[in-house]
C-alpha positions in Angstrom: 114.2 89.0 -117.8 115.8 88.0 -121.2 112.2 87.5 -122.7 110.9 91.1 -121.1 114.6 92.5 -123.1 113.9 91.1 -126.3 110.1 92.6 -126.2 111.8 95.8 -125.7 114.0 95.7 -128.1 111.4 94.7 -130.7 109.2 97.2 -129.8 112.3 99.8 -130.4 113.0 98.7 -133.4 109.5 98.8 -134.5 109.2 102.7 -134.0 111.9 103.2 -135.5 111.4 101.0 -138.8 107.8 101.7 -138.9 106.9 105.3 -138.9 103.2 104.2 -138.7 103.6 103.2 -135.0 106.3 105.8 -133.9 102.8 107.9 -134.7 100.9 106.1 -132.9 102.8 106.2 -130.3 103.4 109.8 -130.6 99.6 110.4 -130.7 99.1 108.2 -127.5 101.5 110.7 -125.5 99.7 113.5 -127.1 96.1 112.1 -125.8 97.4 111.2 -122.7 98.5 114.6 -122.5 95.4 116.1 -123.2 93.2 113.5 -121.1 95.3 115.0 -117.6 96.2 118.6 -118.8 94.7 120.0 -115.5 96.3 117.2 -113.5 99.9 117.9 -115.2 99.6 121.4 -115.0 98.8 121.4 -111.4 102.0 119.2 -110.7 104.6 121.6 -112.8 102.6 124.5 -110.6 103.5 122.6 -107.5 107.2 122.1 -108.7 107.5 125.9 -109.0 106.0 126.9 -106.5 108.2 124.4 -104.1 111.5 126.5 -105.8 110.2 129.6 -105.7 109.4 128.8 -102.1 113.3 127.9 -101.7 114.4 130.8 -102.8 112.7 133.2 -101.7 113.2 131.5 -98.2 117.1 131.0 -98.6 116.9 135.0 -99.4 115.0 135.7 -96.7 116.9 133.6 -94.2 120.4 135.8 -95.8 118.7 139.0 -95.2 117.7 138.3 -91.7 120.7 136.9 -90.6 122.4 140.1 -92.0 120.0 142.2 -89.8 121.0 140.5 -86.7 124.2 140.3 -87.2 124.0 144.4 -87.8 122.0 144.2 -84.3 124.3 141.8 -82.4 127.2 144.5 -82.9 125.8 147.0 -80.2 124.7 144.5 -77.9 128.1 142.7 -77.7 129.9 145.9 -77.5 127.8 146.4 -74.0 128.6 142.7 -73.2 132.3 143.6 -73.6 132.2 146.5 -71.8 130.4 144.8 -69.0 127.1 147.0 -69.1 125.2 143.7 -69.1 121.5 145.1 -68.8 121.9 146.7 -72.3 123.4 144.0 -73.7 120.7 141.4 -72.7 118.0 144.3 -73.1 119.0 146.8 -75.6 120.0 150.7 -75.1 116.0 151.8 -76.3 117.3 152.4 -80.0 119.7 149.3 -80.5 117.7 145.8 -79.5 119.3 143.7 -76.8 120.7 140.1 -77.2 117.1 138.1 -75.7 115.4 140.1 -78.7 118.0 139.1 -81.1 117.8 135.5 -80.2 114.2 135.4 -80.0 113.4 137.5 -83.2 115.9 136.3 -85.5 116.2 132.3 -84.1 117.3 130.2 -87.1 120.0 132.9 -88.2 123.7 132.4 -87.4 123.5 135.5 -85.4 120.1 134.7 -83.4 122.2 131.4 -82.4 125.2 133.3 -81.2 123.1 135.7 -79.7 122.0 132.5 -77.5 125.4 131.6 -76.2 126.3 135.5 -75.7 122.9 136.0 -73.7 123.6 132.5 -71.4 126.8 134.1 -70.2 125.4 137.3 -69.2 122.6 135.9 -67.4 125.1 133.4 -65.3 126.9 136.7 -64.8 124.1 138.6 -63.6 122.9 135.3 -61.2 119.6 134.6 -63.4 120.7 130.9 -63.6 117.9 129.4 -64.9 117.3 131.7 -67.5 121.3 131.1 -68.0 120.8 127.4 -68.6 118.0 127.6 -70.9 119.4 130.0 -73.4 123.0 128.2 -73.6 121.3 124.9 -74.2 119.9 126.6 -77.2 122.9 127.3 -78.4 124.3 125.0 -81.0 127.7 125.2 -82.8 130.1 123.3 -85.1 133.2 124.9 -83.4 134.0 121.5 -81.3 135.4 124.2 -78.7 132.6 126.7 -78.6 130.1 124.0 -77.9 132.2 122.3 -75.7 132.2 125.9 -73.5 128.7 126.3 -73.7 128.1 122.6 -72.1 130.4 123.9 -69.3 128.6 127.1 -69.1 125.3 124.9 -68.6 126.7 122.9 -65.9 127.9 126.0 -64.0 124.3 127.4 -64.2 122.8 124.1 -63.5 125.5 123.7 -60.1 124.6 127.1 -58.7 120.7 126.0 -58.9 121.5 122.9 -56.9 121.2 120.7 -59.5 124.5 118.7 -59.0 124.4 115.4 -60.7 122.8 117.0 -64.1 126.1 119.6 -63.9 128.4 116.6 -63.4 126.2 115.4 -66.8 127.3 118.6 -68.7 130.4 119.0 -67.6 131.0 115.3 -68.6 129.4 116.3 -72.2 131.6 118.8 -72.4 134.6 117.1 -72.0 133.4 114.0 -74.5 132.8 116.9 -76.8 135.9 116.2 -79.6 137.8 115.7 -76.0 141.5 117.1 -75.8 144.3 116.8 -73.5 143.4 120.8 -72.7 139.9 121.7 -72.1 138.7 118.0 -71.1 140.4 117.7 -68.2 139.5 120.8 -66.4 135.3 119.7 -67.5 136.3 116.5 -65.8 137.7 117.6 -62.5 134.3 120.1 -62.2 132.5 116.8 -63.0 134.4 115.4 -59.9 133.6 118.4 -57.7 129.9 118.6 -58.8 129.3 114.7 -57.8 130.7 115.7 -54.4 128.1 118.1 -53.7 126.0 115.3 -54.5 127.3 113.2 -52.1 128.2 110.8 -55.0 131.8 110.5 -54.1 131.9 106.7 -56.3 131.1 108.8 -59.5 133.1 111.2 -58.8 136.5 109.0 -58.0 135.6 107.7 -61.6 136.0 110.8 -63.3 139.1 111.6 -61.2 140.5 108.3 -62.1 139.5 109.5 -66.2 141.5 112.2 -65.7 144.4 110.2 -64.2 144.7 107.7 -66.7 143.5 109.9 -70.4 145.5 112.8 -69.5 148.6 111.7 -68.3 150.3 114.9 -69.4 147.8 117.4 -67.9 148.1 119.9 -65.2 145.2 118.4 -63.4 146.4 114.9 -62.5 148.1 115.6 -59.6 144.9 117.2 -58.4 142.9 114.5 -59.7 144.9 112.0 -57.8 144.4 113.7 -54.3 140.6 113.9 -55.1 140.5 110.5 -56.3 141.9 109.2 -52.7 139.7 111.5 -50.7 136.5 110.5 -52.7 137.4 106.5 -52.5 137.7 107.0 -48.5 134.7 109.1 -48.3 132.6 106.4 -50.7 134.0 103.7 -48.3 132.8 105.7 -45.4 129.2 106.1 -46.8 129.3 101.8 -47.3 
């Protein structure tokens, strides 16, 4: 490494002392140049292009999410006012929130759109088509997310599908868990694993809730379940 240091630095000082090989050198770069113009200019093409690309895409990503979000405000105005059908399918002039998810997906809005379309299908009893659009949904409000998770087990529990609600409702409460949301996901974890007949799982979320959330509104509930799901898991055995 020493020896490879001291080339270098002789070399150095030899273009600068030496204007004879500072040409040289000079004149190398200048033929290499020349030698792979068309391979050089097809590299600084494909760095332009590759920003222009960017921008034009970061542009076009802004513009579309302004669209829906100028879309989403009719459709949630029918979602608040409880006219569901136009709010998941639009009023024939204004598009519906299935159209805005599907047509602007990517966008803030088309995401929102997601969660806002979930609810109004569990509303409206389309369960299925409930649980697919909320687990679409992805947020960085820890509370949000945590709701939709919820939201999925509920649709997931009225299909029949027991153990994979207790699974969301477990997510949901793992989700940056708090004293209180995460007790009220666990206790529907509890309930769900009942109707599954899985009254072991379900004492351990009960038991969770006992010893986590000391302070919470649901442990005296939680203890009750807990007994009756340790006396029905003994019965099963």
């Amino acid at each position: 490494m020493a020896k490879e240091t001291v080339k270098n630095h002789s070399e150095f000082e030899e273009l600068v002392e030496n204007p004879d090989a500072l040409a040289d050198r000079l004149y190398g770069s200048e033929d290499f140049v020349k030698k792979n113009k068309s391979k050089l200019l097809g590299v600084f093409i494909a760095i332009a292009a590759v920003i222009v690309g960017g921008f034009l895409y970061y542009n076009y990503r802004s513009t579309q999410n302004v669209e829906a979000q100028n879309a989403m405000f009719q459709a949630v105005y029918y979602f608040e006012a409880d006219s569901l059908g136009k709010a998941l399918n639009g009023d024939g002039q204004s598009l519906g929130l299935l159209e805005i998810a599907d047509d602007y997906s990517g966008t803030d809005a088309g995401n929102l759109a997601n969660f806002y379309a979930g609810v109004a299908l569990l509303k409206q009893g389309q369960f299925a088509e409930a649980a697919d659009r909320l687990e679409n949904f992805e947020s960085e409000d820890y509370l949000l997310q945590a709701r939709a998770h919820s939201l999925t087990g509920d649709a997931l529990l009225e299909q029949g599908k027991h153990s994979e609600a207790a699974d969301m409702y477990k997510q949901a409460a793992n989700h940056n868990a708090n004293p209180f949301f995460s007790p009220q996901y666990l206790m529907k974890a509890g309930i769900a694993y009942e109707a599954e007949n899985n009254y072991s799982a379900a004492a351990e979320v009960y038991d969770q809730i006992i010893k986590d959330y000391v302070a919470s509104a649901e442990v005296t509930d939680a203890k009750k379940f807990k007994a009756r799901a340790e006396l029905l898991a003994g019965a099963a055995n």
